[in-house]
N, C-alpha and C positions, 0 to 999 in steps of 0.2 A: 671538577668533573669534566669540565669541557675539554679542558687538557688532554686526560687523559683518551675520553672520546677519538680527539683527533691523533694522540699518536696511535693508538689503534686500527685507526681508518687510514694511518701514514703505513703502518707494518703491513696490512694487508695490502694494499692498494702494489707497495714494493715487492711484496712476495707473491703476487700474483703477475707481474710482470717480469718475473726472474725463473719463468720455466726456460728449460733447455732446448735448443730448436733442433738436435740430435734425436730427443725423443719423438719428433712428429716426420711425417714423412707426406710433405706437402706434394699432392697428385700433382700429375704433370698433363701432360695432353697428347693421346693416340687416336691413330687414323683409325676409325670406325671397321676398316676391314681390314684391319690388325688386331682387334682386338681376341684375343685366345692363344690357346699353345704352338708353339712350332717348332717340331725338331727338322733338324739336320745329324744323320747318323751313318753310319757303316758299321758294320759287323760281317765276321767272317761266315762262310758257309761250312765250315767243319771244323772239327774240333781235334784238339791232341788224345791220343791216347798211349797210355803206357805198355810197355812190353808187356805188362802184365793184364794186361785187357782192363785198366780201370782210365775212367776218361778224364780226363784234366780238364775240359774246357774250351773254350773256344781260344784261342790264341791270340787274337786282334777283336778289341771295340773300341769305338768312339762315337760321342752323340753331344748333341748340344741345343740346349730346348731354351725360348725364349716364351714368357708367360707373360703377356699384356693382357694390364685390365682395363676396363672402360675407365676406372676413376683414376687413371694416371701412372699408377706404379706398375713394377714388372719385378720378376723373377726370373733368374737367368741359372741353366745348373751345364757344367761339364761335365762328363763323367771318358774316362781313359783307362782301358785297363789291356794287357798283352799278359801273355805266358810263352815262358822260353820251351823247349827240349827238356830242360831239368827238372821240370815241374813248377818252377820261381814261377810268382804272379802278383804283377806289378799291378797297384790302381793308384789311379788320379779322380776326387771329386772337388768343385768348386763350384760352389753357391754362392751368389749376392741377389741381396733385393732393394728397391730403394727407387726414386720415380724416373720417369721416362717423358721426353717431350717431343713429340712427331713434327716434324717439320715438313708439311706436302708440297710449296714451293717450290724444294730443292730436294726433295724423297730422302731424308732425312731423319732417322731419331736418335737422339743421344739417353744414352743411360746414365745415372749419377747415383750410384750406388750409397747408400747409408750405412750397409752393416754385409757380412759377407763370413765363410768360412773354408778350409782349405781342409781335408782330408788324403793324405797317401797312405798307401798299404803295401809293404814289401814282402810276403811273405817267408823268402830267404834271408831275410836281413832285417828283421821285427823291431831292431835296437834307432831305424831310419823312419821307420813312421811318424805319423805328422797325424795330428791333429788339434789347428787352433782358429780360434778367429781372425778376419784378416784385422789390419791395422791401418790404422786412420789413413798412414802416406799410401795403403795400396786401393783404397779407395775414391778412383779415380775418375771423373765420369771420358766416357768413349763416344764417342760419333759414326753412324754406317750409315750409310744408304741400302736404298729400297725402292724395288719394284712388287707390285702385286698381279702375278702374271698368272694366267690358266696353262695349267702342265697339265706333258699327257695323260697326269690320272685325272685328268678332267675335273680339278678341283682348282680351288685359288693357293699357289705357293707366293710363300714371301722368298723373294731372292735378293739375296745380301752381298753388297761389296765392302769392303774394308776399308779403302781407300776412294773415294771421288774420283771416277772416270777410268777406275779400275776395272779390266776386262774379268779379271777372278771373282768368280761368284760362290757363290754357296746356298742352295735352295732349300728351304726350310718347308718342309711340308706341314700339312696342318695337323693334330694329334691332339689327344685327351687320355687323361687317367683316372 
């Protein structure tokens, strides 16, 4: 009886220390006024329309929202989409989520994505669509810097560089859905 007692206390003890660390997504750590939505986006101001008076759409967008939450993780989405003259309309979506570690030091935080997915849409050419998850090598964690600066809509932007001591920026205004 003892026996068996302990290889059951050996099988459990084993199988509970053989979960996968893929399935958890251990928080990371954000600058307290980072934390919430931020896009950066462009969109055109008019749209195409056809000779025959039906509207196509806007021609040109781009937007790029980062989701920081207090307990560490984020959610990051692209979205790209153009239409030609011929009516073709081309989209790009990319989502990953997975944690984030702020670095105030060096204004710094890196994302290390867990899990993520890739959507394209070609209207003209249906046979080129995309849609899968990403895969393990394209998740990759990135590094930016960061200032938290008062723009002139008189609110707090995050402004992002790409590269350390890079003069290109990209201002993330703040935003909810």
């Amino acid at each position: 009886m003892k026996k068996l007692f302990f290889l059951l206390l050996s099988v459990a003890a084993l199988s509970a220390s053989c979960k996968k660390d893929t399935d958890v997504i251990p928080g990371g750590h954000v600058d307290a006024q980072a934390v919430g939505k931020w896009m950066y986006g462009s969109f055109s101001m008019s749209d195409f329309w056809s000779y025959d008076g039906r509207n196509l759409g806007k021609p040109f967008e781009l937007a790029v929202v980062f989701d920081f939450k207090a307990n560490g993780t984020y959610e990051q989405y692209f979205v790209a989409s153009n239409r030609d003259y011929a009516g073709c309309r081309t989209e790009a979506f990319t989502y990953e989520k997975g944690r984030v570690d702020f670095n105030e030091a060096d204004r710094s935080f890196t994302t290390t994505p867990t899990e993520g997915k890739y959507r394209g849409f070609y209207s003209c050419i249906p046979s080129k669509n995309v849609n899968r998850s990403m895969e393990r090598s394209e998740l990759k964690p990135k590094t930016y810097y960061y200032e938290l600066k008062t723009g002139s809509n008189r609110q707090t932007n995050l402004v992002v560089r790409f590269e350390s001591g890079s003069g290109n920026t990209s201002t993330f205004l703040p935003t909810s859905w």
